[in-house]
N, C-alpha and C positions, 0 to 999 in steps of 0.2 A: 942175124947172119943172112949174106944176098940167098945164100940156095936152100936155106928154110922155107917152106910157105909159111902164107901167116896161119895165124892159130893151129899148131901141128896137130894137137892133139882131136881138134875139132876135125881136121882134116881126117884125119887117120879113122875119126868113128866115120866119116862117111864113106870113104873108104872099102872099110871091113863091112858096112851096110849093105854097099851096091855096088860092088864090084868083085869080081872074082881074084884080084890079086892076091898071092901069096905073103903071107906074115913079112917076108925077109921084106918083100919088095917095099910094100910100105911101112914097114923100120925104117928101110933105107932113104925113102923119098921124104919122109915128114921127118926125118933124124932122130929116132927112138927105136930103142930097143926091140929087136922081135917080142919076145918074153913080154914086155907091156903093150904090145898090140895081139900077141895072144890073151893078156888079159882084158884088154876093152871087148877083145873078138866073145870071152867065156862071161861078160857081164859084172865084172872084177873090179875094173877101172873102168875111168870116164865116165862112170855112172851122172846124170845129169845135162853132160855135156849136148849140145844137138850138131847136127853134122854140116860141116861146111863144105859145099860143093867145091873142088878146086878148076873144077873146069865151067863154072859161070862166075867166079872171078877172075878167070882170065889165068889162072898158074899153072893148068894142065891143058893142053886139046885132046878133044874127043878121039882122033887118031893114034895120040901119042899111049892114051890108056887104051886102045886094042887091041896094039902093038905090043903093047905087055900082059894084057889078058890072054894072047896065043902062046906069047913066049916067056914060061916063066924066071928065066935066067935074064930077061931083058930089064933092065935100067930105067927109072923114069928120070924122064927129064924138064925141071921146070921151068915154064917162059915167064916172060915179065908179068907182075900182076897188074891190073887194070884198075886196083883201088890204090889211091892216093894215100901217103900216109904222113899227116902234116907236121912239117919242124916243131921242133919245140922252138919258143919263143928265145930270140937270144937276147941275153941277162944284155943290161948297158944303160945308160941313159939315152933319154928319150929321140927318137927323130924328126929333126923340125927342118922341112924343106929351105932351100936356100932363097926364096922368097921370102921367107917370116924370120930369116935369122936377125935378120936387123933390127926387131920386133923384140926380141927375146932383153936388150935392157930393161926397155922401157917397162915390161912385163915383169923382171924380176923388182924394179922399183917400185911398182906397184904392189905388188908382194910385201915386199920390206914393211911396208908405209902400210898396210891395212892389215896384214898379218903378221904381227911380229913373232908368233907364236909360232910359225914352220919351221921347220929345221933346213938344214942347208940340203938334207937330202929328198926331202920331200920336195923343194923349190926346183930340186934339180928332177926327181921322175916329171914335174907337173911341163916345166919348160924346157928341159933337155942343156943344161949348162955346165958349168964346171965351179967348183966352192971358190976357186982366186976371184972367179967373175963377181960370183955373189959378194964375195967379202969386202971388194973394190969397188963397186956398188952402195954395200951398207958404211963404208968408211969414205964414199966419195971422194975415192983416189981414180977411179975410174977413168981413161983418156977420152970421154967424151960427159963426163958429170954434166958439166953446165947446158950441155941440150939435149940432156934425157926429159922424157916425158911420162907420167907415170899410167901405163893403159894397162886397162883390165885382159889376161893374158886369156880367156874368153872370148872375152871380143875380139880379139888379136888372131884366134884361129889359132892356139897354143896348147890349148888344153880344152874338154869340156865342164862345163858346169859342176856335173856330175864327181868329177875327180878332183874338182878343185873342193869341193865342198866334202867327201870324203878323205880329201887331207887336212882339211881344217876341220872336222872333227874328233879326227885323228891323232891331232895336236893340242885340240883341248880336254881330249882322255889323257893325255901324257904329261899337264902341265899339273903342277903340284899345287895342291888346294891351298888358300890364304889362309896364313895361320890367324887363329883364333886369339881374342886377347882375352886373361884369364880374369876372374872377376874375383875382386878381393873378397867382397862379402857375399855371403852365401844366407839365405832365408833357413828360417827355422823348419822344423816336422809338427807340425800339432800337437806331437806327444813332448818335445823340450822345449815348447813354448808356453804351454800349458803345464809343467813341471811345479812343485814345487821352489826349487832352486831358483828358475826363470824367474817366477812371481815375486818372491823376494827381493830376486836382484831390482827388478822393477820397482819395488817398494822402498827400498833402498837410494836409491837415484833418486825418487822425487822429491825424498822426505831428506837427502840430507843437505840441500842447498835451501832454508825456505824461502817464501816470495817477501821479496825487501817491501814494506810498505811506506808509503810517504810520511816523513817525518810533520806533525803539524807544528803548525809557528802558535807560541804561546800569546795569550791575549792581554795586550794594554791598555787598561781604559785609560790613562791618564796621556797616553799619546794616542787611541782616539781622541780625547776632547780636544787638544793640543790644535791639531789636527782642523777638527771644527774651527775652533776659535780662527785660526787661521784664516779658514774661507770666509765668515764672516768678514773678518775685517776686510778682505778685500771686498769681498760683496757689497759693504760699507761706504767704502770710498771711491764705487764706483757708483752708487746712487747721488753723494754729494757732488760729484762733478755733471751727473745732469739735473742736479736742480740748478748750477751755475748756471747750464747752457738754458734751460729755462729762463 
């Protein structure tokens, strides 16, 4: 509220410390109850609290509290305070000077293309755009597609390092692990490998194909000699054609 001081109740214990106002006046001037500045006054409440001066921040003058220390029917009255009390932050995307707007494609193309992993709304805190931009971008419908360039939005003076690197790991906490591919067979325990039953089966397998052996060829003496006879005779009549050449 504008005619609250800040922190009333801090107020109100320094107050009732160091100054002779009456109960009512500061109920009235910090917006509480008599009854709980009788209670901070008896040690009740505020316990803890430490007392904020209201006139070295600037919400009382020293006049105006002496004015009400003679008169105790008098009114305080509070001036502007002298401490700053900062906006909060307004919610929106980002603000990117109109200097760098012309920046913010090429920046979100670069995005696309090295992180595919952002979401549309991270792309948009990082470089302050809109999801049609983005989307017209990634489907290169965009009305300037063919002289986009893709720059680091970084370098670009878009965002810092910092936050760019915070949203990309941000997005790879969020992206869903690779599934696993399940493995048909599975290895034995020492105790069903070493089983009875195992051993078996094992013994079973090896003994009931056995090892084919080479059939041997049955022996002919009579096609050995056959045989013989044969090379001889050529041997034969290749001696009598060099004693021709002889």
């Amino acid at each position: 509220m504008a005619n609250t001081p800040l922190m009333p109740k801090a107020t109100a214990v320094w107050l009732v410390d160091n100054t002779a106002l009456t109960f009512t006046q500061i109920a009235t001037f910090c917006k509480l109850h008599p009854l709980e500045v009788k209670a901070i006054a008896d040690g009740e409440a505020a316990q803890g609290i430490k007392g904020l001066d209201p006139i070295l921040t600037g919400q009382l003058s020293r006049e105006e509290l002496e004015r009400a220390e003679n008169n105790p029917n008098h009114t305080l009255k509070l001036q502007g305070s002298k401490v700053v009390v900062p906006e909060s932050k307004r919610k929106g995307p980002r603000y990117t000077p109109v200097s760098r707007r012309q920046d913010r494609p090429n920046a979100i193309l670069w995005l696309v293309r090295n992180h595919p992993e952002l979401k549309d709304a991270q792309i948009i805190r990082l470089v302050g755009t809109t999801k049609p931009t983005i989307a017209a971008i990634r489907d290169r419908t965009h009305w300037n597609s063919a002289n986009l360039t893709p720059s680091d939005p970084v370098t670009l003076g878009l965002c810092s390092q910092l936050e760019l690197d915070m949203e990309v790991e941000k997005a790879a906490k969020d992206a869903p692990l690779p599934s696993q591919p399940e493995v048909s067979e599975t290895l034995m325990s020492v105790e069903e490998s070493t089983s009875d039953d195992a051993i078996a089966a094992a013994f079973t397998f090896n003994t009931s194909k056995p090892r084919e052996e080479p059939e041997e060829e049955e022996f002919d003496p009579d096609a050995v000699f056959a045989k013989l006879n044969s090379l001889k005779g050529e041997r034969g009549g290749d001696d009598s054609d060099d004693d021709n050449d002889r």
